[in-house]
Phi, psi and omega in degrees: 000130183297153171260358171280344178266030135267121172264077171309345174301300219259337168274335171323309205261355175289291193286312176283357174217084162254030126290347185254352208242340191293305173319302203294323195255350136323296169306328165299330189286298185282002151299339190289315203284329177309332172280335159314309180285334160212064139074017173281143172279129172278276188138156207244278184341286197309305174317286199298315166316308176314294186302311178303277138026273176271016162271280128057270171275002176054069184239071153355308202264005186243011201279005162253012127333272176314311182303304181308300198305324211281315201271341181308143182285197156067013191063012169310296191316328189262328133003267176313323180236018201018242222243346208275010176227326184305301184301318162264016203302310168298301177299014188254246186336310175300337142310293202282343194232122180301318179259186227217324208277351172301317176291013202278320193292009189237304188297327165273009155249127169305001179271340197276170193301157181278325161322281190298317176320266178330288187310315141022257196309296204297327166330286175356288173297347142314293163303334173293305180296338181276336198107329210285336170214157219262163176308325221241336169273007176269300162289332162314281188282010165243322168293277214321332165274348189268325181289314199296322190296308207273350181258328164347289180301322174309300165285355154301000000 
């Protein structure tokens, strides 16, 4: 990403008054994806910020935002975020999310990028690393997704 398209000013004031600016870059997201959906240019940055942002602020209560944004079918999500997100994407989601099982909706459908799919599953290990869940329930829900993938494919 050029670096002339970051208004370090405008993330400053972002990061300092985030209980007021966190509602806002929700909205920004679900402005993204509505524009996503008909077939409109957004603009990538506001999405990739937005998602960064409230990974960011630990802003718990906004993660089915980013997950919605995240969740387009049809490469829209990658669109919105070309390559500027899939890499940090396991520490994001591993910010944001208490239960392991919030990603199930990402990692099991098949519409969404495939890219975005993986990191998903590479959260896990993020949580593995934190402590927050254990190696072997961690290996448990990566086979258990690895069975889905492969009977998914079976019926296909």
């Amino acid at each position: 990403m050029p670096i002339d398209l970051i208004n370090e000013e405008a993330l400053r004031e972002a990061q300092i008054h985030q209980h007021w600016m966190a509602p806002r870059l929700v909205l920004a997201l679900e402005d993204a994806v509505e524009a996503a959906l008909r077939d409109e240019d957004y603009g990538r940055n506001v999405a990739a910020f937005a998602v960064l942002l409230l990974t960011e602020f630990r802003e718990k209560e906004a993660l089915p935002a980013p997950l919605d944004t995240l969740s387009l079918p049809d490469g829209l999500s990658s669109g919105l975020f070309g390559d500027t997100i899939v890499g940090p994407l396991p520490r994001v989601l591993a910010a944001m999310v208490d239960d392991p099982a919030g990603l199930n909706p990402v990692i099991r459908n098949p519409a969404i990028d495939w890219f975005i799919r993986l990191a998903a599953t590479d959260t896990l290990l993020y949580l593995i690393r934190e402590g927050r869940i254990t190696r072997e329930e961690g290996l448990a829900r990566l086979q258990q997704h690895l069975r889905n993938e492969i009977e998914q494919r079976d019926r296909e």
